[in-house]
C-alpha positions in Angstrom: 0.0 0.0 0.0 1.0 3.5 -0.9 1.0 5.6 2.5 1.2 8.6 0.7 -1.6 8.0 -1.6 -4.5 9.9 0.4 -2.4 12.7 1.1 -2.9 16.1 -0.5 -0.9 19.5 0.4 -0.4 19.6 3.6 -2.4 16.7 5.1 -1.0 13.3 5.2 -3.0 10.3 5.5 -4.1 9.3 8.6 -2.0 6.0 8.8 1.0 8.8 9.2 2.5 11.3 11.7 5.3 13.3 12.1 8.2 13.2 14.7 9.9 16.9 14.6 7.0 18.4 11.6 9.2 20.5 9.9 7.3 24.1 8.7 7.5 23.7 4.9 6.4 20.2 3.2 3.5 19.7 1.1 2.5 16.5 -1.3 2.2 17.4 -5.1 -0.4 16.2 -7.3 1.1 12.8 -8.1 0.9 11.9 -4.0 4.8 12.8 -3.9 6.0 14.2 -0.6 8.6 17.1 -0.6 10.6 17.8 2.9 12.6 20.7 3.5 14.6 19.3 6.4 15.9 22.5 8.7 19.4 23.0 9.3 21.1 21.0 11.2 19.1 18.4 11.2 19.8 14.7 11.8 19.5 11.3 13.7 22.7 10.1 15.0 24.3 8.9 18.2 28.3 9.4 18.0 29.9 6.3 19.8 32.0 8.9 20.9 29.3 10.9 22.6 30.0 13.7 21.3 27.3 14.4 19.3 23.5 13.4 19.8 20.7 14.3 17.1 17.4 13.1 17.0 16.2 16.3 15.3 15.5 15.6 11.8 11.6 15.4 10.1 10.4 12.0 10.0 7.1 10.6 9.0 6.1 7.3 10.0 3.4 4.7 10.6 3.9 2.1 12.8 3.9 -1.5 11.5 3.7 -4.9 13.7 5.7 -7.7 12.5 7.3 -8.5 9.0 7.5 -6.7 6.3 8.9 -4.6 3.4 9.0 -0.4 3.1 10.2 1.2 -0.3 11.0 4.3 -1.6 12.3 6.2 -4.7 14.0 9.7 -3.5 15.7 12.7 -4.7 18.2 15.0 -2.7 18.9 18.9 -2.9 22.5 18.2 -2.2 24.4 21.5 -0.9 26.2 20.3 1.7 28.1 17.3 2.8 25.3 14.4 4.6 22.2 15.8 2.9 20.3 13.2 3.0 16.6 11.5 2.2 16.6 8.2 4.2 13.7 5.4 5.1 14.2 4.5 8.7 13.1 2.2 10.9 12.8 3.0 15.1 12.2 1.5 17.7 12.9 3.9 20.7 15.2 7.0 20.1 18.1 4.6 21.0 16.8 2.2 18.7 17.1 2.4 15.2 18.1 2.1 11.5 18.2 4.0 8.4 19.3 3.5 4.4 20.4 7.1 3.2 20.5 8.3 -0.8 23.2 11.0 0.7 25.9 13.8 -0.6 29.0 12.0 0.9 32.7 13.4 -0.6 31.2 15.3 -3.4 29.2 12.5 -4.7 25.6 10.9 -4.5 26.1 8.2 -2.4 24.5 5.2 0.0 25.1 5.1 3.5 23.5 3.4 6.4 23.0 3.7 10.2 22.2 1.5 12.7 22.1 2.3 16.4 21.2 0.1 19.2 22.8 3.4 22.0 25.3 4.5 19.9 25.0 5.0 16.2 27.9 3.3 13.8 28.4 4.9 10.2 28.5 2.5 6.9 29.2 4.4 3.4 28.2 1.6 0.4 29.4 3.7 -2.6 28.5 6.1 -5.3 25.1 5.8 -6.3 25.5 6.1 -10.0 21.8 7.5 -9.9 19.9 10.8 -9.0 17.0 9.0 -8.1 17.9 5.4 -6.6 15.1 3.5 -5.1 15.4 2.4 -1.3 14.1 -0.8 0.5 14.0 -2.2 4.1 12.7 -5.4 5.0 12.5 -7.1 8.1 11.7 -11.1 9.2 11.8 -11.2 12.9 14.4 -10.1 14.2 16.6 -10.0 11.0 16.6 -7.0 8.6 17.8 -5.9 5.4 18.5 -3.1 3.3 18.4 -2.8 -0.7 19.1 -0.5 -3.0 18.0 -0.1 -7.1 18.8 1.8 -10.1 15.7 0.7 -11.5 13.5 -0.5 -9.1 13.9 -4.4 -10.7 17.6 -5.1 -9.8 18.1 -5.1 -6.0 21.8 -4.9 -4.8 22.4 -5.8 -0.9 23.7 -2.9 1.3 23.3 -4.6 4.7 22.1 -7.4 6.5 22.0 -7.0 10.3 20.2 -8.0 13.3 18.5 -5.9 16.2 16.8 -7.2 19.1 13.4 -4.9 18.0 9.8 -5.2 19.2 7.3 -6.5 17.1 6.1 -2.5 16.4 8.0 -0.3 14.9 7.5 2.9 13.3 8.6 3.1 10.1 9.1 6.2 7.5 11.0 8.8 5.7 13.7 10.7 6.7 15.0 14.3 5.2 18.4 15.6 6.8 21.3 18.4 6.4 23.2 17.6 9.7 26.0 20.1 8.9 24.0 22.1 6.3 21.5 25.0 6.1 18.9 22.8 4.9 18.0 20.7 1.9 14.6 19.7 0.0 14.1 15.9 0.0 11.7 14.5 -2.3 9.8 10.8 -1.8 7.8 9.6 -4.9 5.9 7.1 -3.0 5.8 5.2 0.4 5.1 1.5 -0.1 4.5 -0.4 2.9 3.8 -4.5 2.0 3.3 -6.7 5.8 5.1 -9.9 5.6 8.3 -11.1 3.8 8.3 -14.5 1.8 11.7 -16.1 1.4 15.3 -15.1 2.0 15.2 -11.3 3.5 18.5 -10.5 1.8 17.3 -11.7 -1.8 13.9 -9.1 -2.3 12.8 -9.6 -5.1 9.9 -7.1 -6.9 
């Protein structure tokens, strides 16, 4: 199911809600969401402790159980970790999230996952403007995909977290160092339950 298909303007469906609203996003005609995410804004937990963010805009529903959550998404990409990411959460001490992110210069993939302190994974170059984004979850095992195409899934991680059966589950728009970026998500589609291997999805 598209989460994003009842929404018009400035009124998401009611399956969604925001975590830090941000004051300018709006859905287009086409049910596409744009997010300006504010400066400075983020999710991380530096292992260092340095650092704590859990101020960027996220838009979620909350799912029980297996399943799979996909995106296509486009960044504004000014400054270094712009970012439009789907994430997955637990608690605020307890999460994931795939990134289509400006990282050295480039359109990149990166991922996060934090269970108390956040570690920092960079895939690679994208090779795309406008790569497609999956999580999927069986139990307590989860894994993230991206696609040039939306047919042809590459693995970016496979990892387990000791999660309750609920989760929320979203979009993410960041600029953790920047001014602020616009993040656009074509679609959110959220499909309960996950047949076969969960690091082979296949369309």
């Amino acid at each position: 199911m598209n989460l994003f298909i009842n929404g018009s303007e400035q009124s998401p469906s009611s399956e969604l809600k925001w975590m830090n609203e941000p004051k300018e996003w709006s859905f287009d005609d086409k049910h596409a969401l744009t997010v300006s995410a504010p400066a400075m804004a983020d999710f991380f937990r530096d292992p260092a402790g340095i650092s704590i963010k859990d101020s960027a805009p996220f838009l979620y529903t909350t799912i029980n159980g297996d399943f799979s959550l996909e995106t296509r998404v486009s960044v504004e990409m000014i400054r270094q970790y712009d970012s439009g990411c789907l994430m997955i959460m637990a608690d605020k001490l307890n999460w994931a999230k795939l990134c289509f992110e400006f990282f050295d210069h480039k359109p990149s993939i990166l991922s996060v996952v934090t269970q108390n302190s956040s570690d920092d994974c960079v895939s690679g170059e994208a090779a795309t403007q406008h790569p497609y984004l999956r999580i999927a979850r069986v139990g307590h095992c989860f894994a993230f995909h991206y696609s040039l195409d939306g047919e042809q899934w590459k693995l970016v991680r496979y990892f387990g977290m000791d999660a309750p059966q609920e989760l929320k589950v979203g979009v993410v728009a960041q600029s953790p160092i920047g001014e602020g970026s616009k993040v656009k998500f074509d679609y959110l589609l959220l499909t309960p339950g996950v047949t076969g291997d969960v690091r082979e999805v296949t369309k």
